[in-house]
Each structure stands twice: as structure tokens, then as C-alpha cells.
N, C-alpha and C positions, 0 to 999 in steps of 0.2 A: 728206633721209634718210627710208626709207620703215619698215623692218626691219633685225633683228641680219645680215641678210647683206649689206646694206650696208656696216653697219661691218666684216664681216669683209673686205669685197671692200677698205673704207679702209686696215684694218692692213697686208692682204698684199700691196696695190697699189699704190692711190693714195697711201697715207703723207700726207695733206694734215695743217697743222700744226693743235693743238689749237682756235687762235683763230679757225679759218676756218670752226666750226661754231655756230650759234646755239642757243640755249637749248631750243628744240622739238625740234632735233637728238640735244639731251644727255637730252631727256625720255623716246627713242624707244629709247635706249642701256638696254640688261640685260646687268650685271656679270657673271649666272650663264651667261645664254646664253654671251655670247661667250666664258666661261673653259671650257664645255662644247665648244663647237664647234675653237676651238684646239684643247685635250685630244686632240681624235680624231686628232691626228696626234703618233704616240709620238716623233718628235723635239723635240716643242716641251713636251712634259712638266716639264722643270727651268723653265722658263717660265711654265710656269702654275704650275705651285708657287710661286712665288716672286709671281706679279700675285695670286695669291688669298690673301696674306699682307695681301693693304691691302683694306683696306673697302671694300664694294661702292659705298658710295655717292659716292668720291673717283674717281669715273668718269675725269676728266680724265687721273688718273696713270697709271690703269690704260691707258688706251687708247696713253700717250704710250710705258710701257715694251714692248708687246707692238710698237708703230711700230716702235720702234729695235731690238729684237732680232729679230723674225724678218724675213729675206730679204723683199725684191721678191718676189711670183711671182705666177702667176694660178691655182696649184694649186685643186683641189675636195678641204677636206678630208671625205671619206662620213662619216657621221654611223654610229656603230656602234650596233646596237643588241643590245640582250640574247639569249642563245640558251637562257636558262633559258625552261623549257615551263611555262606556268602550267596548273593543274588548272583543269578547269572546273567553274565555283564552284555550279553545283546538285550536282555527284559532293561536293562538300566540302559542301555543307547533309545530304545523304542520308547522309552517314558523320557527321556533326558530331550528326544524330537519332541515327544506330543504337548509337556508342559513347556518345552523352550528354557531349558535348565541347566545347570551344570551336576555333573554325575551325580556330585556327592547330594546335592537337593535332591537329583530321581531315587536315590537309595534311601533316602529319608521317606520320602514319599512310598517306597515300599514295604517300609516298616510297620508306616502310620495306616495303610489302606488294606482295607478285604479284600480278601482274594479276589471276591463274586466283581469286585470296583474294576483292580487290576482286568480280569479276564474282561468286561464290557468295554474298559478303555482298548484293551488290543483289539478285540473285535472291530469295535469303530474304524480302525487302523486300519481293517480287511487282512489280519492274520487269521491263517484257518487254523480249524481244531487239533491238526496234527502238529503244525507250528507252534502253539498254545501250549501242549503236552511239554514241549523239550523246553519250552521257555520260562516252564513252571517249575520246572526239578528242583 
């Protein structure tokens, strides 16, 4: 075993039995990844719910329930990732100065504000237009 995609290629493949992996095998095994990477595929949901009811460290069980519930296949489950836009975190120091805030209030503040607001407050601030551009991405 090299990586968590190993074992995933074990679960949804090869199915080989618990006893057939040695201890450096079981050392290389993350409970979180692999509950993560199943996850990404919304049929196998009631499945991970129910494998992330036993303790990560009871790896064995874990690995034997996901064996016997999901299919054979050789599917790629894609890995989702987030489509929330993060601010860029100097716009969030430069707002987190001007109102005198803690980050997480100037992130809020840039949810709730127009853009045209944001760009007058930097302005004020004496950032120029080309400063403005990167700090708007």
C-alpha cells in the first residue's frame, strides 16, 4: 500500500480480505480520508454515515463495512471541491484596519457590501487603481 487511493482502488475493486494486509499497510490507512473520498459520491452517503459512527481508529471495521457495501466498480469518485470564493486576505487586513475589527467581522462586511462601497473605502485609504485590481480578484 502506497496511499488513501490505494485503499480506495481495495474497497471498490479488489475487495481483498482484511487479514491479507500487514500492519504498515494499516499504518498508511486515514479513516478521514477515505470517509471523505467515498462521501463524494452521493450514493454511498447512508454508508458513510453509518462507517463514521465507529472510531477512526478501528480501521479494520471500517474498511471491512465499506468492502461489503459498496459494488465492484473501477469508478473515479472526483473529489468536490468548494465553490465558495474566499476574499483575499490583504482586502480583509485593509478593511479589518479601516473599521477597527476582527477578521472575521471585515469578512462579513465583505459579503454584506458593494463592490462600488468596498472600492470608495480603499480609495479613501489612498490604494491606487492597480493595487484595487489584485485586491479585488
Amino acid at each position: 500500500m502506497k496511499n488513501v487511493f490505494d485503499w480506495l482502488k481495495e474497497i471498490n475493486y479488489n475487495k481483498r480480505p482484511v487479514s491479507s494486509f500487514n500492519e504498515k499497510d494499516w499504518d498508511i490507512w486515514n479513516s478521514y480520508m477515505v470517509h471523505r473520498f467515498i462521501s463524494m459520491d452521493p450514493n454511498y452517503l447512508e454508508i458513510v454515515n453509518e462507517a463514521q459512527a465507529i472510531l477512526p481508529q478501528n480501521k479494520k471495521e471500517i474498511y471491512n463495512i465499506y468492502k461489503e457495501y459498496i459494488p465492484t466498480n473501477q469508478k473515479w469518485n472526483k473529489y468536490v471541491k468548494s465553490k465558495t470564493k474566499k476574499a483575499n486576505p490583504e482586502l480583509i487586513v485593509y478593511l479589518r484596519n479601516y473599521w477597527e475589527c476582527s477578521s472575521k467581522e471585515a469578512k462579513e462586511y465583505i459579503e454584506v457590501l458593494d463592490i462600488s462601497e468596498i472600492i470608495r473605502i480603499l480609495t479613501s485609504m489612498g490604494i491606487e487603481k492597480k493595487e484595487l485590481k489584485q485586491l479585488l480578484k
